[in-house]
C-alpha positions in Angstrom: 217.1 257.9 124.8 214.9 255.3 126.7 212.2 256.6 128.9 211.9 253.9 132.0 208.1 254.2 133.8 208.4 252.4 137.2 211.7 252.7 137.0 211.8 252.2 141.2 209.9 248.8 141.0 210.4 245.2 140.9 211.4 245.2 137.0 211.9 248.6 136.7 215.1 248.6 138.6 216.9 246.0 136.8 215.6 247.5 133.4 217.3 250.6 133.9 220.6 248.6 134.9 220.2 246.7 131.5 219.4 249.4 129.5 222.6 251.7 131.2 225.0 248.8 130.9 224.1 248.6 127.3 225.1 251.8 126.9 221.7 253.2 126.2 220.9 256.9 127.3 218.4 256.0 130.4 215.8 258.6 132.0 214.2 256.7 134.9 210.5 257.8 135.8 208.9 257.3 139.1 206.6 259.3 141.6 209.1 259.7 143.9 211.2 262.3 144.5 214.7 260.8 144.3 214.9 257.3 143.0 217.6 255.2 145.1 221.0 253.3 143.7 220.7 254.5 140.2 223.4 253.8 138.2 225.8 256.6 136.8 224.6 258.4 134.3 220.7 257.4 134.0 218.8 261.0 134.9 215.4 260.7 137.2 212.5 262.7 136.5 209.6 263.0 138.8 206.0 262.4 137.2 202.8 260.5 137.0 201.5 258.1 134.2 197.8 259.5 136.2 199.3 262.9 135.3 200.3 263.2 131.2 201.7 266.9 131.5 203.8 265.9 134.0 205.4 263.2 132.1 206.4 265.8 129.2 209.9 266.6 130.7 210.7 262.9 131.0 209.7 261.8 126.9 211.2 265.1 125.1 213.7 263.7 122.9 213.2 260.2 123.4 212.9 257.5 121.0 211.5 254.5 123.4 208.7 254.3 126.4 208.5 251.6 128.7 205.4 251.7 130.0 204.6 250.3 133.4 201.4 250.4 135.2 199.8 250.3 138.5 197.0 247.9 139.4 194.6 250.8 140.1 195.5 252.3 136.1 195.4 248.6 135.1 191.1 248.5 136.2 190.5 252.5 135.6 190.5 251.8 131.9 192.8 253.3 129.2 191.8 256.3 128.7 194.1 258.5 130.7 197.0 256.5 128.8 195.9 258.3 125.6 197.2 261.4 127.3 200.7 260.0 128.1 200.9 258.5 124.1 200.3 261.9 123.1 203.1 263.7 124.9 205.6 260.4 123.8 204.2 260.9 119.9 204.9 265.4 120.5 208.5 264.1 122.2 209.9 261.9 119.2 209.1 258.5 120.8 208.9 256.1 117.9 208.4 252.6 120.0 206.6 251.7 123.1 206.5 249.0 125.2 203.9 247.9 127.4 204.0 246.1 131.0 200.9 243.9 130.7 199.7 241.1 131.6 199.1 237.3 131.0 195.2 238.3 132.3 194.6 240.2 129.7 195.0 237.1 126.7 193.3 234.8 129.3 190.1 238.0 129.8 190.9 237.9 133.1 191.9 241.3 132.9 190.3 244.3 130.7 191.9 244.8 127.9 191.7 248.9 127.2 195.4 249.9 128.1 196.5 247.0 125.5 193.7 249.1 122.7 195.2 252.1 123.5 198.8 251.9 123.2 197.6 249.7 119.5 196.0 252.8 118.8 198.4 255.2 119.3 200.8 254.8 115.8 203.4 253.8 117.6 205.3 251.0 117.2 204.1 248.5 119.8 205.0 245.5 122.0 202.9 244.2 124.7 204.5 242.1 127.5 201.8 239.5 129.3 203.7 238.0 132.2 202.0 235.8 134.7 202.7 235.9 138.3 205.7 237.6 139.9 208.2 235.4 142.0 208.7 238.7 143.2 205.4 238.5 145.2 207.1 236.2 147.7 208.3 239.0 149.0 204.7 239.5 150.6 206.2 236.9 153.1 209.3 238.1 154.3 208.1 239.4 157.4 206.6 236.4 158.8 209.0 234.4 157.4 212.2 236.8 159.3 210.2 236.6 162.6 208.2 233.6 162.9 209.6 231.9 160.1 205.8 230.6 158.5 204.7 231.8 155.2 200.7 232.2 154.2 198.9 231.7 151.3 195.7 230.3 149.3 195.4 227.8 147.1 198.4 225.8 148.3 198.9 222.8 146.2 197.6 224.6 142.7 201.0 225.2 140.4 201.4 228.3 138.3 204.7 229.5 136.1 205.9 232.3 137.8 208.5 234.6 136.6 211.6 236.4 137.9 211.2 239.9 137.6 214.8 240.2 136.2 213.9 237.6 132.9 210.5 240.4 132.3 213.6 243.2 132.8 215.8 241.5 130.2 213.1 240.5 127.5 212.0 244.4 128.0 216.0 245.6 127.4 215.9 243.4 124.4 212.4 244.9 122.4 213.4 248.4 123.4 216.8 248.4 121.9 216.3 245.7 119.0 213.9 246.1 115.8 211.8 243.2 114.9 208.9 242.9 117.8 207.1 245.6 116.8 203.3 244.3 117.0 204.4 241.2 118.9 202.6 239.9 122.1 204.8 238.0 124.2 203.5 235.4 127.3 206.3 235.8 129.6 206.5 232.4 132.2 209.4 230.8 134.5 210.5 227.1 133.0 208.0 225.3 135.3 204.9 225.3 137.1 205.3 226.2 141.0 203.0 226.2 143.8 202.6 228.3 146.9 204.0 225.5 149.6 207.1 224.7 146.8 207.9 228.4 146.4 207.8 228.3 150.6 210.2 225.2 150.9 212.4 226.9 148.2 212.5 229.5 150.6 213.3 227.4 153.6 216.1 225.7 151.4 217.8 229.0 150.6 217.6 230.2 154.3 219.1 226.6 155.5 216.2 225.9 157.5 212.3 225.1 157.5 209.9 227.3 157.0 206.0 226.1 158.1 203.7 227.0 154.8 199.9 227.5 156.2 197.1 227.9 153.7 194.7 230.5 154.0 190.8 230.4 152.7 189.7 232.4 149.5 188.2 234.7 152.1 191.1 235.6 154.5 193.3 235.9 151.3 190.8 238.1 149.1 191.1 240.7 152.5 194.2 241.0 152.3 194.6 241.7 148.8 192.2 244.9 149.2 194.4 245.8 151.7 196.7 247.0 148.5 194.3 246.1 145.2 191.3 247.5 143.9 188.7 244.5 144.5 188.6 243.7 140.2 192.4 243.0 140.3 191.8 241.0 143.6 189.5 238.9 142.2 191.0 238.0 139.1 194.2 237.2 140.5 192.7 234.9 143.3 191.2 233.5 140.1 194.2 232.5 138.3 195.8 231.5 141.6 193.3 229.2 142.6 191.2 228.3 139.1 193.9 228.6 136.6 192.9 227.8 132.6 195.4 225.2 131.1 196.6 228.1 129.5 197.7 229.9 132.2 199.2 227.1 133.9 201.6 226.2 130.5 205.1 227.5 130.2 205.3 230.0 127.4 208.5 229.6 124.9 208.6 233.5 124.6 211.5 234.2 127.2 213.6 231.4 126.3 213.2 232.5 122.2 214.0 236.3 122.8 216.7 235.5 125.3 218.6 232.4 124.2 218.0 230.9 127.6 215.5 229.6 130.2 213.9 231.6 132.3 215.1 231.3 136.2 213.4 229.4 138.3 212.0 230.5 141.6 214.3 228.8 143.5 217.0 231.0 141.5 215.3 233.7 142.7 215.0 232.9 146.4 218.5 232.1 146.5 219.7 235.2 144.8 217.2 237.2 147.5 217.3 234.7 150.6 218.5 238.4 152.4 214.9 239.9 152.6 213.5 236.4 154.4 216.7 235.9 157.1 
């Protein structure tokens, strides 16, 4: 059995399609009560990565952990994870996989969750993706009403990723031997900034949509709206000071799946319904 954390999110979702359509026994975690559209077969249990007893039901028996974490775990340190391994170890859970991030190899991010699960005995693989194309999604509500999208840093390109190509790389090192204590950089195929993601938008709806580019300032306030302010800043970072390295197409998704990754004009095409 495979134990999906986030299992409600952005790459949980298709991750527990993968894994179920691959035949794989599936129990899908969130913090909800009911977790919507799940596909036949794949048992929910309620709990909390915050909470380790709580995740005891969901790891009993299992033999994988994808682990997913929230931006507030992400900057609170690893040290509640340690609690969590514990109960995955006392449950028969011989690999783990963690949701990280391309900020922790660049130090824009702090590194203790990555420590933790390297710790643990387990068998481990970190995933470091950059930035989501999924976080267009941020837009969909001025772009369905007043059809304008707003961001910082408008002209500064960054490879971000489909949440489905993190989902399929994650199916792969969960069910296959052979990336245990690999770190994989997970990017799109090319660089794309915030006014091209906007026109690839515009392009899928079949008509314009105006790109306006906010200050650090007005951009940073929003974040904390729905960040703790160390995530905000480091992510404003990257998406207006990026290294070379963070700005370069990593090979890892094409090598573990055998093909590109989508680009983000894939991925606004395939999800044009949350902007019309």
């Amino acid at each position: 059995m495979i134990v999906v954390t986030g299992a409600t999110g952005n790459v949980g979702q298709p991750l527990v399609r993968a894994l179920a359509a691959a035949g794989e026994k599936v129990t899908a975690v969130s913090r909800g009560a009911a977790a919507p559209d799940l596909p036949t077969g794949v048992r929910h249990v309620r709990a909390d990565l915050g909470d380790p007893k709580s995740m005891e039901p969901a790891l009993d028996g299992a033999e994988a952990l994808f682990l997913l974490t929230s931006g507030e775990l992400l900057s609170g340190g690893g040290g509640y994870l340690s609690g969590v391994l514990d109960a995955a170890r006392a449950g028969g859970v011989r690999r783990v996989v963690l949701l990280s991030s391309q900020g922790v190899g660049t130090r824009r991010h702090p590194p203790e969750l990555e420590e933790t699960v390297k710790r643990s005995g387990l068998e481990w693989t970190m995933l470091q993706p950059g930035g989501f194309d999924s976080n267009a999604f941020a837009w969909a509500e001025t772009v369905r009403t007043r059809r304008v999208a707003a961001a910082p840093f408008g002209d500064v390109t960054l490879p971000t990723i489909d949440p489905d190509d993190i989902a399929e790389v994650a199916a792969v090192t969960l069910r296959m031997s052979g990336h245990g204590g690999s770190t994989y950089v997970l990017t799109g195929p090319a660089p794309v900034s915030p006014r091209q993601q906007v026109a690839a938008i515009g392009d899928a709806l079949g008509e314009p949509v105006r790109f306006v580019e906010q200050t650090r300032e007005e951009a940073r306030a929003q974040m904390l709206g729905y960040m703790p302010e160390p995530v905000a800043d480091a992510t404003l970072g990257v998406l207006g000071t990026p290294t070379v390295e963070e700005q370069r197409v990593s090979p890892d998704v094409e090598r573990i799946l055998g093909r590109p990754g989508r680009t983000f004009a894939q991925w606004a095409e395939r999800n044009v319904a949350a902007f019309k």
